[in-house]
N, C-alpha and C positions, 0 to 999 in steps of 0.2 A: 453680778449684773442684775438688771433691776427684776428677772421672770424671778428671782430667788425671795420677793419682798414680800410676798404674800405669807410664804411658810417661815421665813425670818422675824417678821411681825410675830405670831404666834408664837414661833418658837422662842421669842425676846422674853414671850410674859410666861409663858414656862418657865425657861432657861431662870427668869428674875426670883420666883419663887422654890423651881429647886435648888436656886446657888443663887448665894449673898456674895457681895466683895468678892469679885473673881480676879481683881488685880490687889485690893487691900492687905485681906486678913492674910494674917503671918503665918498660917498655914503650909506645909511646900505644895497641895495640888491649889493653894487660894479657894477652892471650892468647899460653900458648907448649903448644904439642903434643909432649908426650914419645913422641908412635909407639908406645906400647907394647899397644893396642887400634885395630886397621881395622877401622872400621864397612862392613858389605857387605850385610847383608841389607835387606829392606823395612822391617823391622821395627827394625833399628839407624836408618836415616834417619829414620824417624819418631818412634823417641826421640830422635835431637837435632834436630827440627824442634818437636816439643814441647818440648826445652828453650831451643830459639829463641823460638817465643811467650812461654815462663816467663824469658824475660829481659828480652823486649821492654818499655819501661819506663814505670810509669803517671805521667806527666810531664802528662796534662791536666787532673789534677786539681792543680797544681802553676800550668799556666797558668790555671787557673779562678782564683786566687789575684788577678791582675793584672786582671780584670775590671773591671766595670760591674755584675755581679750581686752583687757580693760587697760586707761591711761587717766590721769585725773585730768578734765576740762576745767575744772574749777576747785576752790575747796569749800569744805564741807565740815565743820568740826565734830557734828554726829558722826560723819561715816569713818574721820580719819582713823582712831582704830582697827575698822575692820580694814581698810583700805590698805594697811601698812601691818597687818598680822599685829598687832600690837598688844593684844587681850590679857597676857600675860599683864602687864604693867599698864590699864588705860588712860587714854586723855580723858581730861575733866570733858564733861558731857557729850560726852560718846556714847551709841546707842549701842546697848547689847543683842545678839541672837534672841530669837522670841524662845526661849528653853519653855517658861511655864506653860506657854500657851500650846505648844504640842500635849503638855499634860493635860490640858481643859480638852483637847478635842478628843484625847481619850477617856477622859474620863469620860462626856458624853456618849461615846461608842460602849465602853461599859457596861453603863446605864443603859443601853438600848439593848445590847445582848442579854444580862441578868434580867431585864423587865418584863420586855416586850410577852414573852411568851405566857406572863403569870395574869394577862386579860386579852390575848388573844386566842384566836385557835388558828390553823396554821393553814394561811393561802398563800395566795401567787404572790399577793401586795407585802405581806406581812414576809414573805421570807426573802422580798425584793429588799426589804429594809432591812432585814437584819443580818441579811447577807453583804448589804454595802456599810454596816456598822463595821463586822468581821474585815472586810475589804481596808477600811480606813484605818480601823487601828494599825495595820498588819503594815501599811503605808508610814503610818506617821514615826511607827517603832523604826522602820526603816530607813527614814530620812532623819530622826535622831542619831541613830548608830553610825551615819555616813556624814555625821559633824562630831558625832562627843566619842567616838572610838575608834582605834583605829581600823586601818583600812584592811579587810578580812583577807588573808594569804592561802588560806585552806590549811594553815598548823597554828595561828593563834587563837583559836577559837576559846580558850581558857582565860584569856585576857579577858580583864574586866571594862562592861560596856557602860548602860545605861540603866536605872530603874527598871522593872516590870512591873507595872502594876495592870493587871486582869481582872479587876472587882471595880467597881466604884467607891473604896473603900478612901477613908477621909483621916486617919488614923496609922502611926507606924513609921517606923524609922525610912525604909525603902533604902533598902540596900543597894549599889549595882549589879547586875546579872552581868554574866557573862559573854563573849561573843554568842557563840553556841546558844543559850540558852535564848536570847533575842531572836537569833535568829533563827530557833525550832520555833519557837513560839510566832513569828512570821509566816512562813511557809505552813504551817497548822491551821490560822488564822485565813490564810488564803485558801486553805483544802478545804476549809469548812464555809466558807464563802461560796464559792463553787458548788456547793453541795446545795445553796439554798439563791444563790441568785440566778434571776429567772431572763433579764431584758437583757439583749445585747447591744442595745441603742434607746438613745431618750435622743427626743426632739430638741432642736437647736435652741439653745441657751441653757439645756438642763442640763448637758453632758460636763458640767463637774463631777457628775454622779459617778459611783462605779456599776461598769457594767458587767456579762460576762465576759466580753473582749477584753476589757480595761485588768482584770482579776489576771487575765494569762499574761497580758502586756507587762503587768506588775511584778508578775512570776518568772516570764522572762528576763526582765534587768536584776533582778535579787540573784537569778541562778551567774547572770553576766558578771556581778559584782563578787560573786563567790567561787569564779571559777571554773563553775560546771557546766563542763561547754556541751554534753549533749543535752542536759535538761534544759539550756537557756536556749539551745536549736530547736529541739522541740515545742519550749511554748511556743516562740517567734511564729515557727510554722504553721501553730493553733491560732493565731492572732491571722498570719497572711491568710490564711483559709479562710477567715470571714471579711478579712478588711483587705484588700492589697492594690487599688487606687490611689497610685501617684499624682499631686500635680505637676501638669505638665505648665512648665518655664517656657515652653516654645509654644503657650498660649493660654495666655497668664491671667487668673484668676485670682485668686486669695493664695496669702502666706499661707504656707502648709501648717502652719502654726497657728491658725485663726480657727476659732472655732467653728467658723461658717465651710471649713476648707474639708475635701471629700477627703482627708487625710485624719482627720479629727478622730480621738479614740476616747480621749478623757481631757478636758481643761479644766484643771483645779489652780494651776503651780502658775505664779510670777515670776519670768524670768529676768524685768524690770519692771522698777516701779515708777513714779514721776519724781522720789527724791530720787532714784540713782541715776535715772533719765539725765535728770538735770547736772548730776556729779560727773560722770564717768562722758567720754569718746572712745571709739575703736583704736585698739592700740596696733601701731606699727606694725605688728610682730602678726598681729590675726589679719590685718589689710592684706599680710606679705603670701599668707597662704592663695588666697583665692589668685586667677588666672582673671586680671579687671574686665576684659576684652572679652572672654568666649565662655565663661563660666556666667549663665543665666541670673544664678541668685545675687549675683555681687549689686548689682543695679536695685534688686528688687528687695536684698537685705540693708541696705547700709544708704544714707544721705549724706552728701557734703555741708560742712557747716565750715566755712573759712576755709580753712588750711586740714581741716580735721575732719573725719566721719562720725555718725552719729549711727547706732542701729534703726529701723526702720520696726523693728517687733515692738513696741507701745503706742500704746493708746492710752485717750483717760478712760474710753470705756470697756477696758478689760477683755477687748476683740483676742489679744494673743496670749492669753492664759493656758497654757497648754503643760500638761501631766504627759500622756501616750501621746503617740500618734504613727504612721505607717511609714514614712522613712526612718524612724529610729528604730522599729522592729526589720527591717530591712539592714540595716546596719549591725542590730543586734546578731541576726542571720549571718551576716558574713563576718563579723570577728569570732562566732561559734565555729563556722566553719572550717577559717582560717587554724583556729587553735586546735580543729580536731586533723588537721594536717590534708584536708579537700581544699587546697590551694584555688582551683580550679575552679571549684563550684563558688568559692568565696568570690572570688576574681567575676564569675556569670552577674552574682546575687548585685556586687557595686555598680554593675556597666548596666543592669536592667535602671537602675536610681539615677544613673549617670547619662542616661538617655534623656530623661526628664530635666536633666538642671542644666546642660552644656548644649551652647548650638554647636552644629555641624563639626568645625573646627576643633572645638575645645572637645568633643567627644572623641573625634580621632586621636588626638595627645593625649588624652587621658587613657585612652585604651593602649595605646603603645607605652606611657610611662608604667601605667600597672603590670602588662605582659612583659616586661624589662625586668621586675621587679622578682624577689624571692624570699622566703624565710623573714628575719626581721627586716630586712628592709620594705618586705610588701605590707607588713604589719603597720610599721613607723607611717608607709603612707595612708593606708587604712582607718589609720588613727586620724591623720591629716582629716582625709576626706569627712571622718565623722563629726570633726572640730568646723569644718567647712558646713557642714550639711545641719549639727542644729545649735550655730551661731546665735548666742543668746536666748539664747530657752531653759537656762536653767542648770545644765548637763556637766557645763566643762569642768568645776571646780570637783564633782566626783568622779568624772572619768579621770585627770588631772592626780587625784588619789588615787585611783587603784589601779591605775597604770604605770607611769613613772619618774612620780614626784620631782619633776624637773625644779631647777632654781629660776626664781620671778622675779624682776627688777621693778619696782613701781616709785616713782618720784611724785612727791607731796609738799608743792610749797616750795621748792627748791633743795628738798634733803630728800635724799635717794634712799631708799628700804631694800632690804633684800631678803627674799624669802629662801634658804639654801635648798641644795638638791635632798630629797629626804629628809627635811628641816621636821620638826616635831612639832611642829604649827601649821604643819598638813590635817593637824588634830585640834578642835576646839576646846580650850580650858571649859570649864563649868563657869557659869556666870556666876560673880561675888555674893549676889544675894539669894540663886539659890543653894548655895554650899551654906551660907549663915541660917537657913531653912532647914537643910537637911546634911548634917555632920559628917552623913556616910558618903558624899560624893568626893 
């Protein structure tokens, strides 16, 4: 959004002079630094840490594509690949995953961690950035490994993931690391973040940023995705501790998913964009969840367009870009709960959320079908309600994977796809050109 143009400008003529051909050269990171500009002040790191976020690449709207929520309005012959899992064998001009450009925005975080400190000396500002370099990498390894490997069980951690590259280094095969080894190197990433970042809120249009909330928020879904349901209770509860304003649907403000919304913890992430705006409608099957009548958000998520819904989360001006925020830490909270066998408490944590999104009505049914509920079935709807609650923001297609790989029907042009249960295209192949890059993927 345009508060980021000032440090983006600057960081461009940096960014242009440290790295030549950042889509050209045959390179695998595409980055080569001609030295002819050392960034040293607070203010040069923070131009290329902003050009780190403005690289870091909106690839969830991308996986919203692969869904359950999704039905094709139109076609698209860019998207039809991702649309139809197809990547194994692509249609001719089919747009790929942005894979390289996760590596640019590392490498930029890098470059900030190796640098920063050999022309700084160490304050509030300088460990605020280097603490959200540590922050981003630790993010972007993270949304790598929850496209290019698979989905973490707590015993495949010896499977092979993604690249690690921890230097700014421009040279070298780049082998895969492992799950484990990704994701120590995450969680390490995030410890040491923590240790030096200082704001727990930037002013409205900054908070792409990370903050200290945003670092546990992050800490939270990592431990969520791996299982470990008291560490993922615990951040959640470091998170509610500072952030735990709901909006309230029963007087209705801003998408809890808008940056301007008292919900807001971090917006970096596109959960659409205007081409997939344009591609995709709400499919049947996500309509079928919501209760149209007494469930608040259904009005305030979704528009009619003919015969079809459209989501209501985009804009052209990047209002609903959203990474955190305080109903998915609320939700995080009660599937911890849930899994740690506090039925009870889990059941409290959804009806405090459930207050806020259901009038009158739809809160009383929803409070009678969850205390009806038990064991996996309360789960199954738990899961419901969190598909319910953050409808296109990015979320579904990873909870989707490390939950229970269900089979997805999606029609394209009149030929029907199918993506089976446990299907091995819950995993994204490597893009063709960066394997012709790098031999070892």
């Amino acid at each position: 959004r345009s508060i980021m143009k000032k440090y983006i400008i600057k960081a461009l003529f940096i960014g242009a002079v440290l790295s030549t051909g950042l889509t050209s050269c045959d390179r695998y990171l595409d980055i080569t630094p001609t030295g002819k500009i050392i960034p040293q002040t607070a203010e040069d790191f923070r131009a290329l840490l902003t050009r780190a976020y403005n690289l870091y690449p909106q690839h969830k709207a991308l996986a919203n594509l692969k869904t359950d929520e999704v039905k094709a309005g139109t076609t698209n012959e860019s998207l039809q690949t991702i649309f139809t899992w197809s990547e194994a064998s692509p249609f001719p001009g089919s747009k790929d995953f942005p894979y390289i450009t996760f590596y640019q925005t590392i490498f930029y975080s890098n470059y900030i961690i190796e640098n920063t400190m050999k022309y700084n000396a160490s304050t509030s500002e300088i460990n605020q950035i280097l603490g959200e370099a540590y922050a981003l990498r630790a993010y972007t390894y993270f949304e790598l490994i929850n496209l290019y490997a698979l989905a973490y069980t707590g015993s495949n951690g010896s499977e092979k993931a993604v690249p690690l590259v921890t230097s700014p280094q421009l040279e070298g095969d780049f082998p895969r690391a492992t799950l484990d080894e990704v994701y120590g190197q995450i969680l390490s990433d995030l410890d040491k973040a923590l240790t030096l970042l200082n704001k727990s809120q930037f002013d409205e249009g900054y908070n792409y940023r990370f903050t200290t909330v945003a670092a546990h928020a992050l800490k939270a879904r990592v431990h969520q995705y791996r299982r470990e349901w008291a560490n993922a209770l615990a951040e959640a509860e470091t998170v509610l501790a500072a952030k735990s304003i709901l909006v309230d649907f029963n007087a209705f403000t801003y998408l809890p998913s808008s940056y301007k919304s008292v919900e807001s913890i971090m917006n970096l992430d596109a959960g659409v964009t205007s081409e997939t705006n344009r591609f995709v409608r709400v499919s049947n099957e996500h309509l079928a969840l919501f209760d149209q009548t007494n469930d608040l958000r259904f009005a305030q998520y979704f528009t009619a367009d003919g015969a079809n819904y459209r989501t209501k989360k985009f804009n052209i001006s990047n209002e609903f870009k959203v990474s955190f925020r305080v109903g998915e830490m609320m939700l995080i909270k009660a599937e911890a709960l849930a899994k740690l066998g506090r039925e009870t408490d889990s059941k409290n944590t959804l009806l405090v959320l459930a207050a806020k999104r259901y009038n009158a009505t739809g809160l009383t049914n929803f409070t009678t079908t969850i205390n009806g509920l038990s064991g996996d079935a309360y789960y199954t709807e738990l899961l419901n309600e969190r598909a319910r609650e953050t409808s296109f923001e990015g979320l579904r297609w990873f909870d989707l994977r490390r939950t229970t790989q269900p089979s997805i029907i999606h029609i394209y042009d009149g030929t029907t796809y199918t993506l089976s249960s446990g299907d091995a295209r819950y995993t994204l192949p490597f893009p063709r050109e960066a394997r012709l890059k790098n031999p070892n993927l």
